[in-house]
N, C-alpha and C positions, 0 to 999 in steps of 0.2 A: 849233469844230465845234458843229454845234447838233443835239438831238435832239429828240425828240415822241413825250410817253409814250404808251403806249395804255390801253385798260380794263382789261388786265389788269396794271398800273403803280397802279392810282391806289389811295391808303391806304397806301402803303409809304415807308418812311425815303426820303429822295435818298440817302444817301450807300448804301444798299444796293441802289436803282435803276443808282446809277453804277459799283458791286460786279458787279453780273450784265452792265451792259451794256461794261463795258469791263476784261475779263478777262485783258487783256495788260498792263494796268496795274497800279502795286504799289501797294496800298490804302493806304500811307503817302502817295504821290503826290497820291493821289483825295483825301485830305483836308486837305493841305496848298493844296491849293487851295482846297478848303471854308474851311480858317480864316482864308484871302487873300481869301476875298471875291469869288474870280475864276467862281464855279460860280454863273451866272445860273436863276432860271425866273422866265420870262414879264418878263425884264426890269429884276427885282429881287434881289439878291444875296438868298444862299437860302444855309441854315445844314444840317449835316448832319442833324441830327434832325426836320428837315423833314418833312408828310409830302404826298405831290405827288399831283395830280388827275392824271384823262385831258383828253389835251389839250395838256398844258404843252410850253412849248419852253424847253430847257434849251442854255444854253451854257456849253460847258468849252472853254477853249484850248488850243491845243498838244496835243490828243490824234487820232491816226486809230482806224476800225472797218476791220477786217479784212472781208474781202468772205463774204456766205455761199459755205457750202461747197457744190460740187458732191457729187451722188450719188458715193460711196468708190467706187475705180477695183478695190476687193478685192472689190463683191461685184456680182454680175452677175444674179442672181436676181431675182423680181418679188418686193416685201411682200406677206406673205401677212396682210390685214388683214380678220378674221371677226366683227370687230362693233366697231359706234363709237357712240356717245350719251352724253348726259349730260355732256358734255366730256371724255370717255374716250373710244378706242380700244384692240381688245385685237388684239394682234399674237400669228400662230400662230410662236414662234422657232424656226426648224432647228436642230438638236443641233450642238453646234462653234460656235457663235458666243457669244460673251460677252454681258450684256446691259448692261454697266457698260465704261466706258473704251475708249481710242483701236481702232478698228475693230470695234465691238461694233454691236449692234442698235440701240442709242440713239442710235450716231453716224448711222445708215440711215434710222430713223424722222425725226429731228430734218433729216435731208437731203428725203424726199420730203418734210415738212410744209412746209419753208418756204417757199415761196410760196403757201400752201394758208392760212395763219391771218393775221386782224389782228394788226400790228406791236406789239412790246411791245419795251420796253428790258431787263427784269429777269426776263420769265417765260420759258421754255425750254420743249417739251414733254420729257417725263422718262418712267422706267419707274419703276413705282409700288411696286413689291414686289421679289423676286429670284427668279431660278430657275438652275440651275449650267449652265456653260459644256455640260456634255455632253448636258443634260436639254431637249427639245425640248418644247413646247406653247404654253400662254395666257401672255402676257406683257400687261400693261395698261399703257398710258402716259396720260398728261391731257393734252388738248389746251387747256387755258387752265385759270384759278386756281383757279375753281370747282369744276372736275373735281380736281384737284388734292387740295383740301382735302375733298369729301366722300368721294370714296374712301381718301384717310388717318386720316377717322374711322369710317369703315369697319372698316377696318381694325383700329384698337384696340380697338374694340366688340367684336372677333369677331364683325361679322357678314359677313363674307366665307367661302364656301367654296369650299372646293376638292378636286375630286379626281383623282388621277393613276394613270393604269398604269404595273405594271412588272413586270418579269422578276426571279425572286429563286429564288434556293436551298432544295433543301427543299419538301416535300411540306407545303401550309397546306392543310389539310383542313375547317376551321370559320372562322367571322368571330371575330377576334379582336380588342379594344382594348387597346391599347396608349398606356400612361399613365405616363413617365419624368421623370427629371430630366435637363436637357441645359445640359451647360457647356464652352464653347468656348475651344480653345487655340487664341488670334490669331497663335503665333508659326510652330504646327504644321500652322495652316490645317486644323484639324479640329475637331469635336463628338464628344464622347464623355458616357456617361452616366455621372451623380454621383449614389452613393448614398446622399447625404443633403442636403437643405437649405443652402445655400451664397449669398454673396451675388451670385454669378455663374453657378448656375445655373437654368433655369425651366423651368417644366412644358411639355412637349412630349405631344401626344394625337392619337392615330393610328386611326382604324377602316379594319381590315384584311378584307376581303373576296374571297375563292379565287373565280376564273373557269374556271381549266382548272390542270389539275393533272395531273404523271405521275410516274415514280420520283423523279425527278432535281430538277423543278423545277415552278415554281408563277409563272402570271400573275393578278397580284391585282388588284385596287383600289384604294386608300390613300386617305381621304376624311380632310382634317387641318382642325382647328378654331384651328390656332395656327400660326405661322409661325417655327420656327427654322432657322437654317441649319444645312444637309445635313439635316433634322428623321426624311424617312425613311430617309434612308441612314444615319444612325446608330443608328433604333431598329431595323430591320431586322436590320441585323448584331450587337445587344445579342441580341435576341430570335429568332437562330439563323437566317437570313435573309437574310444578306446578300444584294444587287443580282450576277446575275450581271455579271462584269466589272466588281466596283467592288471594283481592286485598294487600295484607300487605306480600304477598309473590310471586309478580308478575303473580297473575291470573287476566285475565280476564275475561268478562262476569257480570252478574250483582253481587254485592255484598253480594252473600251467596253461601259459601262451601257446598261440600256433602260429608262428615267426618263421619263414621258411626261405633262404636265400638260392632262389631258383638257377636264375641267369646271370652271368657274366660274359661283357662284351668288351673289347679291346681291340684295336690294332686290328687283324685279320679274323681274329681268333672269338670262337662262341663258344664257354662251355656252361652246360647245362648239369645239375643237380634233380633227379627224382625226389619225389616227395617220399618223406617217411610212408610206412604202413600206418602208424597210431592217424597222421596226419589225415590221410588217404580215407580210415575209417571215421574221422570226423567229420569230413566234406562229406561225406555218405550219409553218417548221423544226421547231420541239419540241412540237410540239403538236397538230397536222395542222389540217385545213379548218373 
């Protein structure tokens, strides 16, 4: 089989070019062939620590490429895609979809793009950040390497922001910050706050802002400068608040949150997310017009 890397390929190892492009292969494979001499580019037997241009045609024997996927027969809906640049795209995700793993957002994005970008053996478009399976808004993917790498320095800078609506318990009557320690049980699939310095937990920073308010409950703002998982939903319910219907953090109500990631701010760049309809008629429900 012979491949041809593209520009988003070149400066990278071969033996991690031939890792992303042939993922049904067991990496023991891929490099026994490397050490046989058998894994050509451009002609010339080529060593795994190699690191390959665009352009190259690489041949390995004895392997096939699975064909790209068709758009997933699960989802029927159009992408709701509300801004693209810079080698990014930000996708608006509907609540119920996962953004990671088999029949998720990633698998939808990665299906319409692929005929849409120059061919790469090793690059994938991806989602850049996380947002939870129930939580609906901005999701950012990279559409090539570029995109890729500057918004994941982005990212550790803290200079990405973000802010989200939600539905939450309790009457928030002022703008509050909210400034915790957050440390995560991988086995309990939860965040919970640690009251002291740990080497597993980190600061988690929340500006809390009241939009409508009544006995019962309170639509906020959530404006976060850091990114931990579940970050509002567990300082929420630390700080007497919990997400209505966020039964795994002490809400209740029936069991679905209204988590809604509105805005995203960057660099030059604003892009904003509309609120669901379901969402839209629950601010109505408790709230009125």
């Amino acid at each position: 089989m012979e491949l041809i890397t593209g520009e988003n390929d070149a400066g990278r190892r071969l033996d991690r070019i031939l890792r992303k492009a042939l993922p049904d292969h067991p990496l023991p494979f891929l490099h026994r062939l490397l050490r046989q001499g058998k894994v050509l580019a451009d002609g010339k037997s080529a060593k795994a620590h190699d690191r390959i241009g665009s352009g190259v045609k690489i041949y390995i024997p004895s392997v096939k490429i699975k064909k790209k996927p068709a758009v997933p027969a699960y989802f029927s809906g159009t992408l709701d895609i509300i801004w693209q640049g810079s080698g990014l795209i930000a996708v608006n995700k509907p609540a119920g979809f996962a953004v990671h793993g088999p029949e998720s957002l990633e698998t939808i994005v990665r299906s319409f793009l692929s005929d849409k970008l120059p061919p790469s053996l090793s690059f994938k478009p991806g989602p850049l950040h996380r947002l939870d399976k129930p939580s609906s808004g901005i999701v950012v993917f990279s559409v090539n390497l570029k995109g890729a790498r500057l918004f994941s320095s982005l990212m550790r800078e803290r200079k990405v922001q973000k802010t989200y609506i939600a539905i939450v318990e309790g009457k928030v009557e002022k703008e509050e910050n909210w400034e915790d320690l957050l440390a995560r049980d991988k086995n309990r699939k939860k965040t919970f706050i640690s009251q002291e310095k740990t080497d597993v937990s980190k600061t988690a920073i929340t500006k809390i802002k009241p939009l409508a308010v009544n006995d019962r409950y309170s639509l906020i703002s959530a404006e976060i400068t850091t990114g931990r998982t579940h970050q509002i939903r567990a300082q929420a319910a630390f700080h007497g608040h919990p997400l209505l219907g966020d039964r795994k953090y002490s809400g209740h109500g029936n069991p679905c949150f209204f988590l809604h990631a509105r805005k995203m701010e960057f660099l030059n760049f604003s892009i904003e997310a509309p609120l669901p309809d379901k969402f839209k008629e629950k601010i109505t429900e408790l709230f009125g017009r």
